[in-house]
N, C-alpha and C positions, 0 to 999 in steps of 0.2 A: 682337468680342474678349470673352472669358468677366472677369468681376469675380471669379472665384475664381481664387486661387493655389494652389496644390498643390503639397507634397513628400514624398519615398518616407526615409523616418525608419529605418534597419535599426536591428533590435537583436542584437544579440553574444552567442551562448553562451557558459556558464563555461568553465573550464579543463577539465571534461569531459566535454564537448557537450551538455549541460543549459541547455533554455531554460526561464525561471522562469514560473511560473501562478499564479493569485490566484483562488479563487473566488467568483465575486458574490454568492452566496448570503446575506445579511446576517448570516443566525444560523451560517455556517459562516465565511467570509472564508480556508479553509483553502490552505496555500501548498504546493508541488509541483511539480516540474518535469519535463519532456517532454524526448526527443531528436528534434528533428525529421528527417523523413526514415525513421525507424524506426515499426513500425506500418501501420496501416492506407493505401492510397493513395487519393486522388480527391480531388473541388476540394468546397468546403463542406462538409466533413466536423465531426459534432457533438465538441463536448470536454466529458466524464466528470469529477467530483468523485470523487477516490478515497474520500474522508471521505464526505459527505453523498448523494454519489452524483448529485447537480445537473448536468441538462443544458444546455448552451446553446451558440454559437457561439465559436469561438474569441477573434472580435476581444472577446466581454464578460470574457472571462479573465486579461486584462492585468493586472499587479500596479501596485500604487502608486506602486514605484517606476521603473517602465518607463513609466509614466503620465507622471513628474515628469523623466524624461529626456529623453524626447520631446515634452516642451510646450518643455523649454529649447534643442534641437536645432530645433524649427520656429522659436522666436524669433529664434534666431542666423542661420537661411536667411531667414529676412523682412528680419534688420537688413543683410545681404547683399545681398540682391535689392533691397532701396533704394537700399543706396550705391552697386550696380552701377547705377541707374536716376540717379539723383544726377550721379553722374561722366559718364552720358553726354546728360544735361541741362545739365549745365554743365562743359564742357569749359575746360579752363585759359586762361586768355587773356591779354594784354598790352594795356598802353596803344597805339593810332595815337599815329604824330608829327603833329602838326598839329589834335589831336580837342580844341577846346574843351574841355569835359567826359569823361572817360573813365572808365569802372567797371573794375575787374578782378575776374572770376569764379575764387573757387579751392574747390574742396571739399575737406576734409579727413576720413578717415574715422577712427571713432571706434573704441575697444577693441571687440573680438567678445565679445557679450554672454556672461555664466560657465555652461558646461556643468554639468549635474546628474551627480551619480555617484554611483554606485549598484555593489555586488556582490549575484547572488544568493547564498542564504544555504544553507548547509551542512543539508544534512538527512542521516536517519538509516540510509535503507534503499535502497537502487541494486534494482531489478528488472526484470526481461524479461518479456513479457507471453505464459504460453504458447498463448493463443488467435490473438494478432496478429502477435506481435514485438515492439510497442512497448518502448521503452527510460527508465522514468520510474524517480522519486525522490521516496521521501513520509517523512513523522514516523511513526513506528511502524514496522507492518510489515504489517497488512494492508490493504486499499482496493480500490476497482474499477478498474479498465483507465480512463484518460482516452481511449484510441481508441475500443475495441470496446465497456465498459462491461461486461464481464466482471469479478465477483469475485475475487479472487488465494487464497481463503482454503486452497482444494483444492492449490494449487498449493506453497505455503505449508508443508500438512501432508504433500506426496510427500518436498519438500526437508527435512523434519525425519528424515522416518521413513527415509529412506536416508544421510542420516549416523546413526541409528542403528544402521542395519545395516551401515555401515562402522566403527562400534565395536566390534562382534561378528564380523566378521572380522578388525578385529586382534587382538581377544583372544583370536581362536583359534590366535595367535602368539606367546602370552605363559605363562606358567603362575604358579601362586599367586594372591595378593592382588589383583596390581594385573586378573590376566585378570577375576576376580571381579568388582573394583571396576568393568568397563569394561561388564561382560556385565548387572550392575545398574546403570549411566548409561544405557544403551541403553533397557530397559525403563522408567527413570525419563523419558527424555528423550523417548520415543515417545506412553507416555499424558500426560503435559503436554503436549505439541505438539496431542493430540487433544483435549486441554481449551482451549488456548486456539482451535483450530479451531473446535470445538462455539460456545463462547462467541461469538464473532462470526458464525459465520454462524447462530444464530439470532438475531441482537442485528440483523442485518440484514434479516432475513424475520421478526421480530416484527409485523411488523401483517398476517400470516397467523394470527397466534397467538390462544385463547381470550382469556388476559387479556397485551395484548404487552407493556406496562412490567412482567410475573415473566420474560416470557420472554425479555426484553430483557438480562436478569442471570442466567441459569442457568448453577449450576457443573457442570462435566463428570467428574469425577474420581469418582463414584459411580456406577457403569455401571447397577443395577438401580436404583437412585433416578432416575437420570435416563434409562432409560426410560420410566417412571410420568409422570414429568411433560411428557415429550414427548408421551407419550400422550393428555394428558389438554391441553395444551398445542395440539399439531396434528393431533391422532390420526393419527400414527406411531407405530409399533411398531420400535424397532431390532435386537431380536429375531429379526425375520421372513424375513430374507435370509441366516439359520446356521443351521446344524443342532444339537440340544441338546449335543452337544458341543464342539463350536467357541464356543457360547455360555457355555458353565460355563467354559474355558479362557479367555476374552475378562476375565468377571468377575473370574475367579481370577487372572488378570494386573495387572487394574486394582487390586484389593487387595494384593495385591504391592506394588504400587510404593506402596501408601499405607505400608505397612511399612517400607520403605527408606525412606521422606523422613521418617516422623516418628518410629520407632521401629531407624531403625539397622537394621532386617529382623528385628527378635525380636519371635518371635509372640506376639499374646495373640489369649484367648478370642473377642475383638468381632471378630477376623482368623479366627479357624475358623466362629464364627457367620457370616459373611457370604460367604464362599468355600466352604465346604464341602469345605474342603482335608482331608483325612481321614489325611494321612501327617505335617499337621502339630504340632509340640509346642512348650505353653505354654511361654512361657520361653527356647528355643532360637530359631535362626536358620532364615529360612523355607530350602525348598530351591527353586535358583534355577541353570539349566543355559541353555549358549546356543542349544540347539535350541528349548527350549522359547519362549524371547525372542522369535526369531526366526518362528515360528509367530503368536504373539500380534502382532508389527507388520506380519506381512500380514493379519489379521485387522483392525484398528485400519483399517488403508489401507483394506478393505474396508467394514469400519463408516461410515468418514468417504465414501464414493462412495456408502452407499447412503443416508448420511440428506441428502446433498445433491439426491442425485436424488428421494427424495419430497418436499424442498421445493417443488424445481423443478415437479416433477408437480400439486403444492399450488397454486403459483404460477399456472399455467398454468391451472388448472379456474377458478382466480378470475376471471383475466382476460378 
């Protein structure tokens, strides 16, 4: 007969279908949640840190408080498994008529020891994973796949850039101000989307980098600045995958939108020095059409696929 006892402990998805994760990492301890069943399939399969990117098995990924529920669920099946061992150790009995001396055996069982409880906790961002399927939930918005360990950032920057191009299809439904106002959110909504894309996936592939803690912080909002420094950074060229036109229109888009967010779209000089916009004037309001928008965020989508891919490329000759 084995001296070990054993019990099968479930734990409960939330209300929608999120099972919680803790990472063991010490210097991360970051919390996220999986849909099981979604994802990858096969038995021992590793589980992904969306944050720090930490591999390990699923049983090390348990949270605290899944930890604290299930030590108090094992207790209550041990205080269990005794009293059922109890009661059939000593069965109820009566006095004999006639017994000198008589004992009566009665066991009483006592309260079930108090369950631990616990909800997971609400995070910020619901995601589908488009390498796997996985179904998870992190703080922020971007992280790696807990199945496949795929980046989301690319995926991230498609789903920006085509609600920006569903701006610019409504507002080719609209006329006046507001069509204006929707055909410059587009442009503005599309190169921030590629600045925080840029931002994190080199903050990710920084220890590819010359020096990785500059490259770990690079803003993306300055398209000829922040080739120079990718350049000199990873030696990437983002340049290299457009033809000079496509690349002066890429520039001349990203200065654009630096006009709209901090100058309302009226021009100055530092806006023709850096664009080489030649139809522009000091003073006036830049010119801003939804063909042209719409040109620039397949370019941008372009940008962001190729500077992913000579990461990758980077990555790869390392390894």
């Amino acid at each position: 007969m084995s001296d070990t006892i054993k019990f099968s402990i479930p734990m409960r998805n939330d209300e929608e279908g999120f099972l919680g994760r803790e990472c063991p990492n010490e210097e991360c301890l970051g919390y996220f949640k999986i849909e099981l069943g979604t994802g990858l399939q096969g038995e021992d399969l590793p589980c992904h840190c969306p944050y720090c990117g930490h591999v390990g098995s699923h049983e090390t990924f348990w949270t605290k408080d899944q930890l604290e529920y299930a030590r108090s669920a094992a207790l209550r099946e041990v205080q269990k498994y005794v009293s059922d061992m109890l009661k059939s150790t000593f069965p109820p009995s009566r006095p004999r008529r006639g017994d000198f001396i008589s004992l009566t055996f009665e066991y009483k069982p006592g309260r079930p020891l108090p369950l631990y409880r616990y909800e997971e906790k609400q995070l910020e961002t619901a995601l589908v994973c488009s390498e796997c399927g996985l179904r998870y939930a992190v703080y922020g918005v971007f992280g790696y796949c807990p199945d496949c360990g795929s980046h989301n950032s690319s995926q991230i920057l498609d789903a920006n850039l085509d609600l920006a191009l569903k701006e610019l299809a409504l507002a080719s439904t609209l006329e006046g101000p507001l069509a204006d106002q929707l055909i410059a959110d587009a442009l503005e909504n599309g190169v921030s989307s590629f600045d925080a894309f840029g931002r994190e996936l080199f903050r990710v592939n920084s220890d590819l980098a010359l020096v990785p803690h500059e490259a770990a912080r690079m803003s993306c909002q300055n398209l000829v600045g922040l080739n120079s420094r990718v350049s000199k950074m990873f030696g990437v060229d983002l340049a290299s995958s457009f033809t000079a036109e496509e690349w002066h229109l890429l520039v001349q888009g990203f200065q654009k939108r630096h006009l709209i967010a901090h100058r309302m779209g009226v021009v100055d000089q530092a806006y023709i020095n850096a664009s080489g916009d030649l139809r522009a004037v000091v003073g006036r309001k830049v010119e801003l059409d939804s063909a042209e928008v719409a040109v620039v965020l397949q370019l941008v989508r372009r940008l962001g696929q190729h500077v992913q891919d000579a990461l990758e490329a980077k990555r790869a000759e390392s390894s």
